[in-house]
C-alpha positions as CSV (number, residue, x, y, z in Angstrom):
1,X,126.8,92.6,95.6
2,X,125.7,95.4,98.1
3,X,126.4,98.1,95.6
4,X,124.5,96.6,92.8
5,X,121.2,96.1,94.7
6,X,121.7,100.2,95.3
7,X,122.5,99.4,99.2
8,X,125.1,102.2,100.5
9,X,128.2,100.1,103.0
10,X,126.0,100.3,105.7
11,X,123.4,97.7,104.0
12,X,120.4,100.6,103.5
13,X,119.3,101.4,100.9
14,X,121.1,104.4,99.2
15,X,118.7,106.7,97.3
16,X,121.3,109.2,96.2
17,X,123.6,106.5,93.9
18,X,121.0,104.6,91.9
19,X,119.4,106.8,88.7
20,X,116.0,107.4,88.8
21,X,113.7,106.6,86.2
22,X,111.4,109.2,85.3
23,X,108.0,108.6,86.7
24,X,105.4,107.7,84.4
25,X,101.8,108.4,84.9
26,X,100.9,105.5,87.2
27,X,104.0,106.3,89.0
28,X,103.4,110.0,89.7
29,X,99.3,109.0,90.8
30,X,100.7,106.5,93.4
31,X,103.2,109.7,94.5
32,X,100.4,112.1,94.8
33,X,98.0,110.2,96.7
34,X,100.9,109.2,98.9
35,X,101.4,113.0,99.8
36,X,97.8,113.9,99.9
37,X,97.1,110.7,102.4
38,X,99.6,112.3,104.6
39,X,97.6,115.5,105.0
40,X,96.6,118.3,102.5
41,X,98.6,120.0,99.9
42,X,98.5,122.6,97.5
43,X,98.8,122.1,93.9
44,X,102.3,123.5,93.7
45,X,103.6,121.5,96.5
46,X,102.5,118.3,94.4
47,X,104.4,119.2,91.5
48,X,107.6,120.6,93.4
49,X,107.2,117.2,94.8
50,X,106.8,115.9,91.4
51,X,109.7,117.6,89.8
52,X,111.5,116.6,92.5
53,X,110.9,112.7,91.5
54,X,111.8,113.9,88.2
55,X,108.4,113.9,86.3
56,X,107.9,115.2,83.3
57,X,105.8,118.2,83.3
58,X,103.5,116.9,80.8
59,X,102.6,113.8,82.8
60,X,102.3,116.1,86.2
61,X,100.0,118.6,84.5
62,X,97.8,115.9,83.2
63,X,97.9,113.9,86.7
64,X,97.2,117.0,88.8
65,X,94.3,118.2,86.3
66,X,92.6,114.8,86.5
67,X,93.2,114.8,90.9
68,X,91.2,118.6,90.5
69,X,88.3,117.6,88.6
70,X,88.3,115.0,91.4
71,X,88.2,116.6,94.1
72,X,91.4,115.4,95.4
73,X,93.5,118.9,94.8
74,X,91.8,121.8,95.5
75,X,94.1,125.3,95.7
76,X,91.0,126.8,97.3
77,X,90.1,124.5,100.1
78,X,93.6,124.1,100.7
79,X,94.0,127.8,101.4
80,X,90.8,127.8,103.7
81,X,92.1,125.3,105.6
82,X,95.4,127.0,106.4
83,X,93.4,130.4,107.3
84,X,90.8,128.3,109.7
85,X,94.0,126.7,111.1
86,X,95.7,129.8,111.7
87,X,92.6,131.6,113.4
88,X,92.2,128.3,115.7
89,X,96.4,128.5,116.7
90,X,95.8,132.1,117.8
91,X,92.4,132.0,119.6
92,X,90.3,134.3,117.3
93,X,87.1,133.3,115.6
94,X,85.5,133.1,112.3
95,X,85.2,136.9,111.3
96,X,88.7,137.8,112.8
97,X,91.3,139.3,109.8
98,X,94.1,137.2,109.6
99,X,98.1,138.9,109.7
100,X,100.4,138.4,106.7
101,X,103.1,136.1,107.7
């Protein structure tokens, strides 16, 4: 039955009918390193994106503590990066102040 494998009538898979689980803590690493392997993030992207899985704020604090003494999430690189990235989109160099947005 197409419904009981959680496939919508059109045979994909339908994300929106089937419950989710709540992710545990290998389940929110392997979510994390999923979004960070797509490009950088800040630290409160990852746990919108956690919540969003429905994560329990315990497990999502722990998770993104242990990815920071890593390495892995850093708020501060992060916001470097964006300000480098701006400067570079609009021409002007290193010691050039950046606009609010």
């Amino acid at each position: 039955d197409p419904a009981e494998a959680g496939l919508g009538a059109s045979g994909h898979l339908d994300l929106g009918s089937a419950a989710r689980t709540p992710l545990d803590v290998e389940g929110a690493r392997h979510v994390v390193l999923r979004q960070l392997a797509m490009g950088p993030r800040s630290r409160r992207q990852l746990e919108d994106k956690l919540r969003r899985r429905d994560c329990p704020d315990d497990i999502a604090e722990a998770g993104l503590d242990r990815m920071a003494t890593v390495g892995l999430v850093d708020d501060q690189a992060y916001a470097e990066m964006l300000v480098g990235a701006k400067q570079a989109g609009r021409g002007l160099g290193h010691g050039a102040p950046v606009r609010a947005w």
